[in-house]
GUFI-723209 format. One record per residue (C-alpha): residue in one letter; x, y, z. Coordinates in steps of 0.02 Angstrom, whole numbers, plus 50000, padded with zeros to 5 digits. Layout:
AXYZ/...
//
This chain:
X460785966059774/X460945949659880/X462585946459810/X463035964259861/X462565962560045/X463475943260039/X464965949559970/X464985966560114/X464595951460244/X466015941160197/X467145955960183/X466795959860364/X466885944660426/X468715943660344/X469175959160405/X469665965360582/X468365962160701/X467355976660749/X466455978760928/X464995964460932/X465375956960773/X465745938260853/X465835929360683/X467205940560638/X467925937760815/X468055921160791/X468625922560587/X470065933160668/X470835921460812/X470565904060705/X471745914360576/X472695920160705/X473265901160809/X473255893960607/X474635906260574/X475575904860717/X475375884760716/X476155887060563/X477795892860605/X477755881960756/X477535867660617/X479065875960500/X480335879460639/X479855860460723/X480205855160545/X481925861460521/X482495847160640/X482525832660562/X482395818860689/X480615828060708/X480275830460526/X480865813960496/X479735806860631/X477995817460612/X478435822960399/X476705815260369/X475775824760505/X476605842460431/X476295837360253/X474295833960293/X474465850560414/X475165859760256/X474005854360135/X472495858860251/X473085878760295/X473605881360115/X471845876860082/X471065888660199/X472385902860152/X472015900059986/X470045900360015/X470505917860116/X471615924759986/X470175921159854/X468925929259964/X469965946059985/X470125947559800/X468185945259777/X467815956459931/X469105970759862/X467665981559786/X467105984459980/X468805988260035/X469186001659903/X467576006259899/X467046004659720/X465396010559621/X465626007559439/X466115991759357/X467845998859285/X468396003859466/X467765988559535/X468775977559427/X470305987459463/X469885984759646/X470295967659636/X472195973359548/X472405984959687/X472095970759822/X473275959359731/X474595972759718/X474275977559899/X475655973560024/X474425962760118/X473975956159962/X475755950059919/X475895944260099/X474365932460064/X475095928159905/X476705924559971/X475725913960121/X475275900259976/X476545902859853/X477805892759921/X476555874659932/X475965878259727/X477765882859658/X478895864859675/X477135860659555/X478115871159425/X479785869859479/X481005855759482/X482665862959573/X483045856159721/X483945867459790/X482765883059739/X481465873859804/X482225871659981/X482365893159998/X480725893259964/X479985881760086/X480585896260195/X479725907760111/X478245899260209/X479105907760378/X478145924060293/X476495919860328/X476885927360517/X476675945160420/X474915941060405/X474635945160594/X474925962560547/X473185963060512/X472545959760680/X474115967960778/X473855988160814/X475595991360837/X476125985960675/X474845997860588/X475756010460739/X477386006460650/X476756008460456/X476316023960498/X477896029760595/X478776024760432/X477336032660321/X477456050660395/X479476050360414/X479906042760252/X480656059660175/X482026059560347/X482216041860342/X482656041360144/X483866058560173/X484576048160319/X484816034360232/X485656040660068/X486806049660163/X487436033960257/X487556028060081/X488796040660009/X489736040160172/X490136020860132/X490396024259943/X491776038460025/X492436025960153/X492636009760030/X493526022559896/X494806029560026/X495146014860120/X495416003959964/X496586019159926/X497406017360067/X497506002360111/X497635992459939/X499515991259920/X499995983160079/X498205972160099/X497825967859909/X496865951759955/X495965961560088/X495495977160017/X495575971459822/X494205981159740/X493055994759827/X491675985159799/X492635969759913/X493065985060040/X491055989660050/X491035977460171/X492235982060295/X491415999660292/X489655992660320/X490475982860460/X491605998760537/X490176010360522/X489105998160608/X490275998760728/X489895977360727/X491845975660699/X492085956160656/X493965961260634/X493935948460502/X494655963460388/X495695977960470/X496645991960413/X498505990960456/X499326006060406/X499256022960522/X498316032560392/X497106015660376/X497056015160555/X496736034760566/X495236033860453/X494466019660521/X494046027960680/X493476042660610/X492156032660487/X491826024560668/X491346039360752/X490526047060618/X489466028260602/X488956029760782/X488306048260761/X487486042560567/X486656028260644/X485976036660793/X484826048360668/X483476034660612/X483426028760788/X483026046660840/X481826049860677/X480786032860706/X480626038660902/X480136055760889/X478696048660749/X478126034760892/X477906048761002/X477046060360875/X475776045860821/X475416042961013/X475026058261053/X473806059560930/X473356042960974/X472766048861163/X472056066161084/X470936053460972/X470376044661140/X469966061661231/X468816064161118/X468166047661070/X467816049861262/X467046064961280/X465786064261124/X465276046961213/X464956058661383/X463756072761286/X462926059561199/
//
């Protein structure tokens, strides 16, 4: 039973800080300055009169958070059965798979990966794209941010429009990269020499980004490519519209929730 109530303790002090819980509080904003020193420390780094100058101080820096996000990480997994709310043995062992599986949990993961893996591997330059990896760790302030758990659920509830959105902006460059390679193919071979080459002047047109780097030059070419251009403006207007209409939806309910947070406060 003690280990019960530690292990509930420690999983609220880990987790978001509720109304008078000060050790939490305090658990919450040393995470959240250590994260967000830590990104200071990696872009700082990326200059390398400074790195050259202070390496030493962001090695020893380094060392210590991966320590304390790896003292975290191990604490969420032992704390899962609180989260998911497991009773029996069986679930509360799969608790722990669920936390590790978890999107936060592969955030976490991902927070200390990068310090443990040059350990196992030797490639030098595999080894320097990962050191970037260690920009991720700024995803872990999506547990104390509301408006990131605003957005997860934006993208949660219009999923179904944003996917049908989406796939249809797919086939519309599959469509474009066929017919312009088509068309265009004979008189630009090194341009448009496969439609998988031509993909990305149709990401690029229907974008409407236009580096001009490649560039129909036939009329029919010419023809097409402001019709995909159009149609890219009206295509890419749709998630904008989908992902606004759900930010007004969710605040809405949002302000309903506070009405009556409100008023149950008042009659009580």
């Amino acid at each position: 039973m003690a280990d019960k109530h530690i292990r509930e303790r420690i999983y609220k002090i880990i987790e978001k800080a509720e109304d008078g819980d000060i050790a939490s509080a305090v658990f919450d904003w040393f995470l959240i300055i250590l994260i967000s020193l830590n990104i200071f420390a990696v872009i700082c780094s990326s200059f390398n009169n400074v790195n050259n100058r202070y390496n030493n101080i962001f090695t020893i820096f380094e060392i210590i958070s991966v320590l304390i996000f790896t003292i975290e990480y191990l604490l969420r997994i032992w704390t899962a059965p609180c989260k998911f709310s497991s009773s029996t043995k069986s679930a509360s062992f799969l608790s722990f798979f669920r936390f590790i599986f978890s999107f936060m949990g592969l955030v976490d993961l991902c927070a200390i990966l990068p310090f443990y893996l040059p350990f196992v591997i030797i490639d030098l330059r595999i080894l320097r794209i990962i050191r970037l990896f260690k920009l991720l760790r700024v995803f872990k302030l999506i547990r104390y941010n509301k408006s990131f758990d605003l957005i997860g659920r934006v993208f949660k509830n219009e999923k179904d429009k944003l996917f049908m959105t989406i796939f249809t902006v797919g086939i519309l460059l599959l469509l474009a990269s066929s017919i312009m390679y088509a068309v265009e193919n004979v008189n630009q071979p090194n341009a448009f020499p496969n439609i998988l080459a031509t993909l990305w002047w149709a990401v690029v047109t229907l974008t409407t980004v236009g580096y001009g780097d490649v560039y129909p030059v036939t009329a029919m070419g010419k023809l097409l490519s402001g019709i995909i251009s159009i149609l890219g403006i009206i295509l890419i207007a749709l998630p904008s519209g989908i992902i606004s209409s759900g930010f007004i939806k969710e605040y809405e309910k949002e302000k309903l929730s506070l009405k009556k947070k409100r008023k149950k406060r008042k009659n009580d």
